[in-house]
N, C-alpha and C positions, 0 to 999 in steps of 0.2 A: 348453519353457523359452523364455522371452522376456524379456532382459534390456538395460539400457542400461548402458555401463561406460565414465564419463567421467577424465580423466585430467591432473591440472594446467589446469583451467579456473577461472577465476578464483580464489573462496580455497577451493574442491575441488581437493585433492593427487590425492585416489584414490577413487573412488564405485563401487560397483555395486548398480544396484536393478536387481529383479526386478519386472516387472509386475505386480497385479494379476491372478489368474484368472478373476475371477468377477465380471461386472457388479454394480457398488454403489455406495456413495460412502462415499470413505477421506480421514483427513483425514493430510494429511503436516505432522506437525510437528519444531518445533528453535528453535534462540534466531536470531536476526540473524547470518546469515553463514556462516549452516550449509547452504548451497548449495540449500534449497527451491527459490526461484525460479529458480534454473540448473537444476533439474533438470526444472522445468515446460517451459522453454522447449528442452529435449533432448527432452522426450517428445514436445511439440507439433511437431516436425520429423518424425515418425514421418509426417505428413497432410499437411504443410505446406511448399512448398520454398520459403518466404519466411521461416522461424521465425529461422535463423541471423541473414542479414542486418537482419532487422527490429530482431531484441533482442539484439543480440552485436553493439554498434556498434564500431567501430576507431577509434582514436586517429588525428587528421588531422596529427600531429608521424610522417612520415617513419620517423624511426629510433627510433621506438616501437613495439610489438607486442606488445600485453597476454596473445594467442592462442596466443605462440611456443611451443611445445612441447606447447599443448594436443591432446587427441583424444579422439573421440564415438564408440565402438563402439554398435553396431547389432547386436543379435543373438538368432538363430530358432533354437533348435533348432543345428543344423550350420552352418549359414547367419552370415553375416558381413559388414558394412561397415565402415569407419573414415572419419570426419571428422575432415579436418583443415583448418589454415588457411593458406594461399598466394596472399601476396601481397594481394590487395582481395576475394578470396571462400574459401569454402569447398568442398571437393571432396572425396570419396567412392572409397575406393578398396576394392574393385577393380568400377569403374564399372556391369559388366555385373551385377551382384549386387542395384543400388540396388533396383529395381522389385519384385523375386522378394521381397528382406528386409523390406522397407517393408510389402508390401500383405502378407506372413506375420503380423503381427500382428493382423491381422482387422477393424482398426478404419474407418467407412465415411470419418469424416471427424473433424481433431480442431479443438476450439475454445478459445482460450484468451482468458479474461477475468480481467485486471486490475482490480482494487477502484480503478474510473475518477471520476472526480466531477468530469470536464469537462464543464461545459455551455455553453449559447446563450441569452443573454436576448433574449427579444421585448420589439421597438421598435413604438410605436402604429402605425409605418408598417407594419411589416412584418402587426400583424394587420389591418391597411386592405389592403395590396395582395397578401396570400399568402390560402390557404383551406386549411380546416380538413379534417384525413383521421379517420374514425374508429378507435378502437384496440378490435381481436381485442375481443370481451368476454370469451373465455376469461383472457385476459392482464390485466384491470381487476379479474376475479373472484378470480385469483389472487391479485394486490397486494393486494386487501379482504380476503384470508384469512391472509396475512404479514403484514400492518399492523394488522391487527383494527378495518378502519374503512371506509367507505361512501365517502370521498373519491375512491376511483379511477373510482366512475362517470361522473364526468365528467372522465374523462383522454382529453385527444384530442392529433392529432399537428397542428402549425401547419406548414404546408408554404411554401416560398417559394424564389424562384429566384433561381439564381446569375447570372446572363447566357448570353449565347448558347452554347451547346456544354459547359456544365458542367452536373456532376447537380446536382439538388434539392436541399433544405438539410431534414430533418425534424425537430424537436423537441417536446416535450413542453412540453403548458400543461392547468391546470386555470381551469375557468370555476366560482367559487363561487357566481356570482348577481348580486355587484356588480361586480367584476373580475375581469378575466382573467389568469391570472399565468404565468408558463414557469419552466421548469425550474432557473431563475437562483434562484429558490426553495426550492428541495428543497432537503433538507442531503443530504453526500455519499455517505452510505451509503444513504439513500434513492434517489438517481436513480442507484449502482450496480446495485440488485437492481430498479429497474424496467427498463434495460437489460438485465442479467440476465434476467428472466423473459421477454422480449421477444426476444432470443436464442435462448433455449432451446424456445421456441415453433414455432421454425424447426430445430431440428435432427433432422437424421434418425435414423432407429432407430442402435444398436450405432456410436456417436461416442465418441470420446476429450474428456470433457470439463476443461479444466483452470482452475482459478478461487484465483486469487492474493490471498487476504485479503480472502475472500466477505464475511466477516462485520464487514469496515470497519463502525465508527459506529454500530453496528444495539445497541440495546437488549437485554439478555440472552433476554427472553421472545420477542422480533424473531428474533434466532439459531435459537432450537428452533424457529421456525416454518418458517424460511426452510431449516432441516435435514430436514424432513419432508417440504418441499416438494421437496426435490432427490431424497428416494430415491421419493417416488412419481412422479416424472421418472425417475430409474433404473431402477425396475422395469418399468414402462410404456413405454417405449422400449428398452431393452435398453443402458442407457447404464454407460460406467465414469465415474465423476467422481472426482476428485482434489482436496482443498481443501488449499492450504499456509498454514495459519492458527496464530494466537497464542491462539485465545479458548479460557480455559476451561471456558469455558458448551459450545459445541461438543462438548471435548475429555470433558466430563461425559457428555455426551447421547451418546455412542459407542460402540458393542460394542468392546473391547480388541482383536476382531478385523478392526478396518477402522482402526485407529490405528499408523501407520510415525513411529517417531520417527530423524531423523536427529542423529548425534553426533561431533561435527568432534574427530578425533585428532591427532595431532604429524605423522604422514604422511595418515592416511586419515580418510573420513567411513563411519562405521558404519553399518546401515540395520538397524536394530529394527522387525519386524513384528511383529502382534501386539501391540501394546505394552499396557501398564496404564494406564491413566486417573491414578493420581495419580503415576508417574513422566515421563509425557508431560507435565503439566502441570510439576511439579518441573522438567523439563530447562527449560524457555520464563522461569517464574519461580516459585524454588522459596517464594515469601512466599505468594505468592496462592492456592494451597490451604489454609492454614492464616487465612485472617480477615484482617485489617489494619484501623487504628485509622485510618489517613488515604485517600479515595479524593476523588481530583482527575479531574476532567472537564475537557478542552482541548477546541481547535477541530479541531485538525487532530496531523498525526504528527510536522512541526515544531516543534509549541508542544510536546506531549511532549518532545522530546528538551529543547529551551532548556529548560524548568522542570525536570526532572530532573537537567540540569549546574547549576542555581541553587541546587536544592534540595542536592547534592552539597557546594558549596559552602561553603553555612548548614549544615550539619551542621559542618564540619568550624572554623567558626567558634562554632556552639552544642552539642557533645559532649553533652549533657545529653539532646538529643531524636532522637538516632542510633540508637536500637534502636526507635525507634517504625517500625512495619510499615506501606509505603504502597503506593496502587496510580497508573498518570496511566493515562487512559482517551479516546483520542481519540474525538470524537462527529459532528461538523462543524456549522455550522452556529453563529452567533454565540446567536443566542433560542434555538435549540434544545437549547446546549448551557449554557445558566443553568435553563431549563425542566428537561431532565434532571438538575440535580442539586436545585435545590429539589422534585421528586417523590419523589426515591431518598429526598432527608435525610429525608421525612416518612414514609415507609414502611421504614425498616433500622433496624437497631437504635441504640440512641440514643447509647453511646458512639461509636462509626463519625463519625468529624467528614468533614465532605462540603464542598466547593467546586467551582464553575468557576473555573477561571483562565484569562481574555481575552483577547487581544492590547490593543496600548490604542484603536486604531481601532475595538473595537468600542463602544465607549461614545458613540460621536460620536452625535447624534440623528438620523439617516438608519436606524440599525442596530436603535433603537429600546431596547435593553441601560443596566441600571441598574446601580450599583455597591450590594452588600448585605454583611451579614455571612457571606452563601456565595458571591456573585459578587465576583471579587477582579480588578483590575486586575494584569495581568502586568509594567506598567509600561514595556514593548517592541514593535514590531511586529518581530516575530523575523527577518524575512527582511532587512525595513529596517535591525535593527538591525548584524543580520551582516557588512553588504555595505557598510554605512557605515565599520564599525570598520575592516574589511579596507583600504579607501580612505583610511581618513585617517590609521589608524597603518601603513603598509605597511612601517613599519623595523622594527618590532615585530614582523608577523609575514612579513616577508621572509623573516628568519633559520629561523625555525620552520620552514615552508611547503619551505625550501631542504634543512634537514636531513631532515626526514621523507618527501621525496616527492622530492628531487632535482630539482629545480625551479626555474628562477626564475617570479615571479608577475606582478611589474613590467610584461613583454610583454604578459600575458595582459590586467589589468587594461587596458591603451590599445589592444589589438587591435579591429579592426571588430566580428568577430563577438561578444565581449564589448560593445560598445558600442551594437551594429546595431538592440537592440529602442526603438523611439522611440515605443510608447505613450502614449497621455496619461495613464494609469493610474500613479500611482508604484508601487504596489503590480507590475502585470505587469513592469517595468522591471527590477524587483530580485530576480522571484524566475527571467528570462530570466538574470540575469547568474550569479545563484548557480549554477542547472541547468549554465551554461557553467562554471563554475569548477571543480565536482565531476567531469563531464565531464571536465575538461583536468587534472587530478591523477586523478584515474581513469586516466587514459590513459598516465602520465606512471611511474604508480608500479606499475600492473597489481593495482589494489585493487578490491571490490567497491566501488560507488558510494554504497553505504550505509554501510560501514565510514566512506570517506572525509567523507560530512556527516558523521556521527558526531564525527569527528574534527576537523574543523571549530568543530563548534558547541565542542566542549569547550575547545579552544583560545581561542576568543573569548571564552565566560563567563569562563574563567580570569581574563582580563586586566578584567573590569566594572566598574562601581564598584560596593563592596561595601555600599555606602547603599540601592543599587537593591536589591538583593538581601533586605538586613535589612528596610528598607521596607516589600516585599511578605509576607516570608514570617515575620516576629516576629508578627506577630496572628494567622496562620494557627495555629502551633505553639503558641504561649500559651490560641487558641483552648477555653473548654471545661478546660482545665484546673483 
């Protein structure tokens, strides 16, 4: 028996999973909040003595302690640790145990990947004064069998230096013939799973592999590719993989017997093995096994949540179109996510009414993005718009902010570190201050971080102008009708 049994960590009251026996790939799913990614980042400590501090960051407010009570059991058979938290680190007790419990698990090394879509854009200079590394062809051949396309033969890596005494800088760039482009390119679920595959390329036989919303952005026939590709990566190595995922195209393509759904209780979170494909789905969102009349394609996981409190909103202002069944579907990627829905409207069945909805920078002419009867102006840049409202109504939501999270906000808004990012980018500016904000009510109130933008965002649309809102979303809903 090999089990983890977590205890008052974050919004986990009480958790115990059992590992996995049998190398494969299992997908763990649950709605928002239901402690997936705390539980990845527990197993990932199994390999890793940086897991805790890297993803369990502490609140820098003193007489804060989001950790206080919590604890991380470890356990083999007879065998036992507990993690807890003291002071600036975490420590293991009973010490002489850590090594013997740890390596009981059998695992050679674990690897945990987050659905990442940071990149590096190449500057002319950098392709004048860096050079070019070739990439694995196993790893190009791969991507052409995931993507269903011949583009990754010419994926190579642009290498270029930091200065004296710092490593290499490596990124990806495709050469089409007339120009050379980087990875500034790719939309995000794309340059996740070429990281991805480029990762796993590298890892050794019998690894704990754990992968946080694999299937970010990926097209649904992308997903099954990118499923297939992982268990003959499993089989083939002797790999366990772990996917904490929402999709359910995935949760489709699944044996019931590699499907854990988790189910947050009034004290505990339940751990369903085994599970069935249409109650795994049902727990995540119980609309989207049954059809839906509205499917919305965003940029990102942001634009999902702001257009979801809008669309909230407008129902509650037009009752008349509240039972219409929808989905918002983040894709990344400004063209590529107008491209995805004017394909889907033309191939799904024809009542199904299909949109992107934009941010409004994307329509600038740099982006290249047109406004149509499926690509709709969101009429916001959601992070801008957030951070502005927070900044200039602060009496407004002082009060909120104070009651909910026990907080004043005031400090936080004029502090350095809130103020420190001086980018020329407006865009990087505000979305440095948001990350601090969430951060610091995270820390303040002991919520997950996701909870807290959640609650964020819902607060701010609350307060919009409701012209905005009607503006965008009366032609949608009228749409077709």
């Amino acid at each position: 028996m090999k089990k983890v049994v977590l205890e008052n960590l974050k919004d986990i009251k009480s958790m115990e999973f059992e590992l996995p026996q049998e190398n494969d790939v299992y997908l763990l799913v649950g709605k928002n909040g239901s402690g997936k990614s705390t539980l990845l980042v527990c197993l990932h400590r199994i390999c890793n003595s940086y897991a805790f501090s890297d993803n369990f960051k502490v609140s820098r407010i003193a007489s804060i302690d989001q950790y206080k009570g919590a604890s991380i059991k470890f356990i083999v058979d007879d065998l036992a640790i507990v993690y807890r938290k003291y002071r600036a680190r975490w420590s293991a007790s009973p010490r002489s145990n850590v090594q013997k419990v740890l390596k009981s698990f059998g695992f050679s090394e674990s690897i945990f990947l987050k659905a990442d879509s940071r990149r590096i854009e190449a500057k002319q200079a950098d392709i004048e004064e860096g050079y070019f590394v070739d990439v694995d062809n196993n790893i190009k051949n791969t991507l052409n069998v995931i993507f269903e396309t011949k583009k990754y033969d010419k994926l190579r890596h642009l290498c270029i230096g930091n200065g004296k005494g710092r490593p290499l800088t490596y990124f990806y760039t495709i050469d089409n013939g007339d120009e050379q482009y980087s990875e500034k390119r790719f939309s995000s679920g794309e340059l996740a799973i070429v990281k991805l595959v480029a990762r796993l390329s590298k890892t050794s036989d019998n690894a704990l592999v754990l992968l946080d919303e694999a299937e970010m952005a990926l097209h649904p026939k992308i997903q099954i590719n990118l499923l297939n590709y992982l268990k003959e990566q499993s089989e083939e190595k002797n790999l366990t993989i772990i996917i904490a995922t929402h999709s359910p195209t995935l949760i489709n393509n699944t044996n019931r017997e590699k499907i854990i759904l988790l189910e947050p209780k009034a004290d505990e979170t339940l751990v369903h093995d085994k599970c069935y494909p249409a109650r795994a789905i049902g727990a995540i969102d119980h609309m989207l096994h049954s059809g839906f009349d509205y499917l919305f394609f965003v940029e990102d996981g942001m634009a999902k949540r702001v257009l979801n409190e809008m669309i909230k909103i407008y129902l509650e202002m037009k009752p008349e179109h509240s039972k219409a069944i929808r989905a918002i579907i983040p894709v990344g990627g400004y063209r590529e996510t107008a491209k995805l829905a004017e394909s889907t409207k033309k191939q799904i069945f024809h009542k199904v009414k299909v949109f992107a909805v934009l941010d409004t920078d994307a329509f600038e002419e740099k982006n290249g993005v047109k406004e149509s009867d499926i690509v709709k102006d969101l009429g916001i840049i959601p992070e801008v718009y957030l951070i502005k409202e927070l900044e200039t109504n602060r009496e407004i939501f002082a009060e909120e902010i104070r009651n909910k999270y026990h907080c004043e906000v005031e400090g936080l808004i004029s502090s350095n570190n809130y103020n420190k990012c001086k980018s020329p980018n407006p865009s990087t500016v505000v979305k440095h201050k948001f990350k601090v904000l969430v951060e610091y009510l995270a820390g303040a109130s002991g919520k997950h971080e996701e909870t807290v933008t959640d609650k964020i965002i819902e607060m701010v649309i609350e307060h919009m102008d409701k012209n905005v809102i009607l503006k965008l979303l009366n032609p949608i809903f009228k749409y077709g009708n």
